[in-house]
C-alpha positions in Angstrom: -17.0 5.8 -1.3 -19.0 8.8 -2.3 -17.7 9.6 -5.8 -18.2 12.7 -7.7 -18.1 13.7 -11.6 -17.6 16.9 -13.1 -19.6 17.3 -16.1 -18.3 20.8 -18.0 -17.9 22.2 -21.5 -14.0 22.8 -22.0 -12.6 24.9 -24.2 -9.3 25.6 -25.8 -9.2 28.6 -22.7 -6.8 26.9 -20.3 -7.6 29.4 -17.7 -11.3 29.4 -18.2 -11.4 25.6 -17.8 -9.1 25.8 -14.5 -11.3 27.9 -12.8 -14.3 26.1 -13.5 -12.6 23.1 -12.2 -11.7 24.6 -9.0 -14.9 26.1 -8.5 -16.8 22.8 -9.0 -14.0 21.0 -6.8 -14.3 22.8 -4.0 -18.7 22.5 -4.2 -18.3 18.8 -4.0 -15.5 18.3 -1.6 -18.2 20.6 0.9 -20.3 18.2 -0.2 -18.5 15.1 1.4 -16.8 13.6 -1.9 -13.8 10.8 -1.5 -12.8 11.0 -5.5 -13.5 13.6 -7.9 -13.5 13.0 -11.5 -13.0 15.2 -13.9 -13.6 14.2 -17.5 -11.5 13.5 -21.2 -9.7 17.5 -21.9 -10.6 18.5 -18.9 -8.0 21.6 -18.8 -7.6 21.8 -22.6 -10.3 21.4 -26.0 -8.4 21.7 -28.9 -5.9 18.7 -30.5 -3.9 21.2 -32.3 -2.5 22.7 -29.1 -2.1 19.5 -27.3 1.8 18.9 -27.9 2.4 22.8 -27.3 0.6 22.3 -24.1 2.3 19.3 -22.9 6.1 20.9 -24.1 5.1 23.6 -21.4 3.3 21.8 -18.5 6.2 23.1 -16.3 5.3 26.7 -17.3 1.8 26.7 -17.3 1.6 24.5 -13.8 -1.9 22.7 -15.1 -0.7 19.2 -12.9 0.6 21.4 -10.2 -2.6 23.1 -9.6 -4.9 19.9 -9.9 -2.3 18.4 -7.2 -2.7 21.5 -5.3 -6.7 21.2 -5.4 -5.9 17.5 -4.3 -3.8 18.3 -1.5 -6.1 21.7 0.1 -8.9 19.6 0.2 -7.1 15.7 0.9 -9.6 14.5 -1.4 -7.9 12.2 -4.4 -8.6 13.8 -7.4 -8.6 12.1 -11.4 -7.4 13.7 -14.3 -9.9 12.6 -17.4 -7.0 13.1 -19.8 -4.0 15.4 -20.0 -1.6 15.7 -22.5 2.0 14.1 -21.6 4.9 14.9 -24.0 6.9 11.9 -22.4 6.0 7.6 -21.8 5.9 6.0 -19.1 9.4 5.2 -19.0 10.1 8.9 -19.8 10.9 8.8 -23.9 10.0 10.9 -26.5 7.0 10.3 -29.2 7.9 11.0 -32.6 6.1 13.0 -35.3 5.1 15.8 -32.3 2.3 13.5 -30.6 1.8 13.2 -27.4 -0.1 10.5 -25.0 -2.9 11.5 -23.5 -2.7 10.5 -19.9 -5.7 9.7 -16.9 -3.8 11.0 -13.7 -4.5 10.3 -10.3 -3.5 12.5 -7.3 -4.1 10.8 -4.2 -4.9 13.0 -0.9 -1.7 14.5 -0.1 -1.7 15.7 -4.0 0.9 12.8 -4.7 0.0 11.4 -8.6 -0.5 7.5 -7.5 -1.3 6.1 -11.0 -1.3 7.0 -14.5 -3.5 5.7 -17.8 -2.8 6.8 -21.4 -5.4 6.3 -23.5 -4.8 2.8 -25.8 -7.4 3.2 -28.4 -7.6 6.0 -30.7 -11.1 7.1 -31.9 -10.3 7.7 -35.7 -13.6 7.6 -37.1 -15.9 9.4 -39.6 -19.3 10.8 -37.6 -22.3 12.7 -39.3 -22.1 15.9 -37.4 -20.2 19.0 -38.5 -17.2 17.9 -37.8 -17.2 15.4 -39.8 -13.9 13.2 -39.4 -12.1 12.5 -36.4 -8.4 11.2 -36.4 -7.3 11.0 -32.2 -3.6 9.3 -33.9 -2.4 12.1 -35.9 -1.5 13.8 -32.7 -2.0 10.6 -30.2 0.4 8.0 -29.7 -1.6 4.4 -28.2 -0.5 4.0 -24.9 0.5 0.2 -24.1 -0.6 -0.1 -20.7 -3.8 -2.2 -20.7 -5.2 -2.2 -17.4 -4.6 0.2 -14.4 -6.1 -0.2 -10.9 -5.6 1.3 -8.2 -7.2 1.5 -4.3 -8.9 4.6 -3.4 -11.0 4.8 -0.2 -11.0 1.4 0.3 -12.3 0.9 -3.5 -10.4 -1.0 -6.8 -10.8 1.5 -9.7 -10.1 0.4 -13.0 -8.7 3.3 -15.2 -10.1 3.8 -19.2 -10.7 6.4 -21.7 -13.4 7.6 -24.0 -13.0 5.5 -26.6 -11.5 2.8 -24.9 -15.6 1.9 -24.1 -16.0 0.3 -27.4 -13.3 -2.6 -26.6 -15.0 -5.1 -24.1 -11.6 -6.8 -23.4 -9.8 -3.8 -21.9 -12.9 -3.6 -19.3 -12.7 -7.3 -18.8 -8.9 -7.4 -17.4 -9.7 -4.6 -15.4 -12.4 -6.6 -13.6 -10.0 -10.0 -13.1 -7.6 -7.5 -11.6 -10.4 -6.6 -9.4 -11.5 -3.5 -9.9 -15.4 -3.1 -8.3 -15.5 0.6 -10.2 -13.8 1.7 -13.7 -14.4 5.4 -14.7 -14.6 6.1 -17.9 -13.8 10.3 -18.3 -14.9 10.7 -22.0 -15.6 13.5 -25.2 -18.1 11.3 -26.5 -19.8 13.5 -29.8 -23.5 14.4 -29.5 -24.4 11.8 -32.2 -22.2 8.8 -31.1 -22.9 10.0 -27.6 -27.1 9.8 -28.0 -26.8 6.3 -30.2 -24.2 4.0 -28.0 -23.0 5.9 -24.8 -25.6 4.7 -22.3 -26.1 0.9 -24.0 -21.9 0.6 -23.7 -21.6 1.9 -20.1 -24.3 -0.8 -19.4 -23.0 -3.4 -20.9 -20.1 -3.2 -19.7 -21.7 -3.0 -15.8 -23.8 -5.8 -16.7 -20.9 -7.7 -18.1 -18.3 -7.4 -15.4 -20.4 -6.8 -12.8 -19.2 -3.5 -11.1 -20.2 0.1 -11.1 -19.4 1.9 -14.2 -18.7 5.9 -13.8 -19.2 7.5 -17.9 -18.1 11.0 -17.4 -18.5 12.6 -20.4 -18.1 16.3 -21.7 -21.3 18.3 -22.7 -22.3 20.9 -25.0 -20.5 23.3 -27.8 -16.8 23.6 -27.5 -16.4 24.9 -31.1 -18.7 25.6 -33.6 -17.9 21.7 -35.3 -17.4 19.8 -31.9 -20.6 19.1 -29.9 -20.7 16.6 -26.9 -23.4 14.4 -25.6 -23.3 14.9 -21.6 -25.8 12.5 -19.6 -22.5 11.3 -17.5 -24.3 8.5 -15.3 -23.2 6.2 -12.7 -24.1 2.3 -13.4 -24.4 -0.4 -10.8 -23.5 -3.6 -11.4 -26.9 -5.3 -12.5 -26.6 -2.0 -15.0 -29.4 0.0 -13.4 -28.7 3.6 -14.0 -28.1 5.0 -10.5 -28.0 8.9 -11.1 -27.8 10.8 -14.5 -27.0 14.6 -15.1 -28.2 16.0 -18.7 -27.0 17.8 -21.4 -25.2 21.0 -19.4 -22.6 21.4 -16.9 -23.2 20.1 -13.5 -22.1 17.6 -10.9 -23.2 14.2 -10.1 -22.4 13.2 -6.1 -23.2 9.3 -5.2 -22.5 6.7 -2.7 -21.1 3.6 -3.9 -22.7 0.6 -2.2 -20.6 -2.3 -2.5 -23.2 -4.4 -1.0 -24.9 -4.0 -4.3 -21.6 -5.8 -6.1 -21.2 -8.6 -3.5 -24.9 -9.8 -3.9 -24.9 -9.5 -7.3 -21.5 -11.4 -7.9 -22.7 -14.0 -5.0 -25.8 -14.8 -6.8 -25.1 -15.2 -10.0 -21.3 -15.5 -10.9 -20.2 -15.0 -13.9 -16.9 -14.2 -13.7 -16.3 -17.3 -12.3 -18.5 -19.4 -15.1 -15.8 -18.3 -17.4 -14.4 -21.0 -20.4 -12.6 -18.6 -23.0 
């Protein structure tokens, strides 16, 4: 599989966003990608607007067009996050949240599989903004562990956050997934303390490749993102790396890597807890 990531700055301009996205779509699917993905609010920046967003998706056609990008170029595309006003069995949240949902169109722009996010960053950070509280507008999801085949490759399915809890990434791997993406917002400072030691360790841990794709730069003048989205192999070598500005990161996965490495020293299998 040669996977590609989107790195961008979104902003609370829908249309800015989608245009960027389409632009940096078509430059990799030239470019010989089999799965693009696109990181956390991707199409949208702002919490306050996220229920508003997801109460119009039929009007404003954001899925639509990101299965229509899917579909012109048969390439499978991921969804870091969107906002969805319904669950997965098609209820309501109360208190005007919303879930926000990974979503995968597969080549024919069909959506194949689906992740909402299960762990809610609700933390206080020293930057400018200060205090961030994910569930007073996010409802948990309560669907641990989402794989699907693409291109001949298990993918495991997580969230931002989500990197901070070992367990989610470790029933991802017993369902076999050789590859969990991880589309994040990581801040600048959380970002530049933890994001490349988690995305290791958790490589190192379950012994696959580990895809952090991670927003970058100034999306208002509080929120700041880290960037460096990196591909991990699964000895935890850092494969490729982009910085701290908008770019894309094109790689071939080489599974050979993951065999010889779970073949020579097997972990998984040494398991007693």
């Amino acid at each position: 599989m040669r996977i590609a990531g989107i790195q961008m700055t979104s902003t609370a301009n829908i249309a800015s966003n989608l245009e960027y996205v389409k632009a940096a779509v078509a430059k990799v699917a030239q470019q010989g990608a089999d799965l693009v993905v696109l990181p956390e609010n991707v199409l949208l920046f702002s919490g306050r607007k996220l229920k508003v967003v997801a109460d119009e998706e039929l009007e404003l056609g954001l899925l639509s067009s990101i299965s229509g990008l899917a579909k012109q170029y048969s390439l499978p595309i991921l969804i870091g996050s969107h906002p969805k006003a319904t669950r997965y069995d098609g209820s309501q949240m109360p208190r005007g949240r919303v879930r926000q949902s990974s979503i995968l169109f597969d080549d024919t722009g069909v959506q194949c599989a689906r992740y909402d996010k299960i762990h809610l960053f609700d933390a206080a950070v020293s930057d400018k903004a200060g205090q961030y509280r994910e569930s007073d507008y996010i409802e948990p999801g309560d669907l641990t562990s989402v794989v699907v085949n693409i291109a001949g490759v298990q993918v495991g399915l997580s969230i931002c956050y989500d990197l901070r809890f070992p367990e989610l990434f470790r029933e991802l791997a017993q369902k076999g997934a050789e590859l969990i993406v991880v589309p994040a917002a990581f801040t600048y400072q959380t970002g530049k303390a933890h994001w490349q030691a988690l995305l290791r360790a958790r490589a190192i841990e379950n012994q696959c490749y580990i895809l952090g794709l991670n927003q970058c730069g100034w999306h208002t003048e509080t929120r700041q993102t880290y960037g460096h989205s990196q591909l991990i192999d699964p000895w935890g070598e850092v494969v490729s790396e982009l910085g701290e500005e908008p770019g894309e990161l094109l790689e071939v996965l080489d599974l050979d890597v993951l065999k010889v490495v779970r073949e020579k020293m097997p972990c998984l299998l040494h398991r007693r807890i």
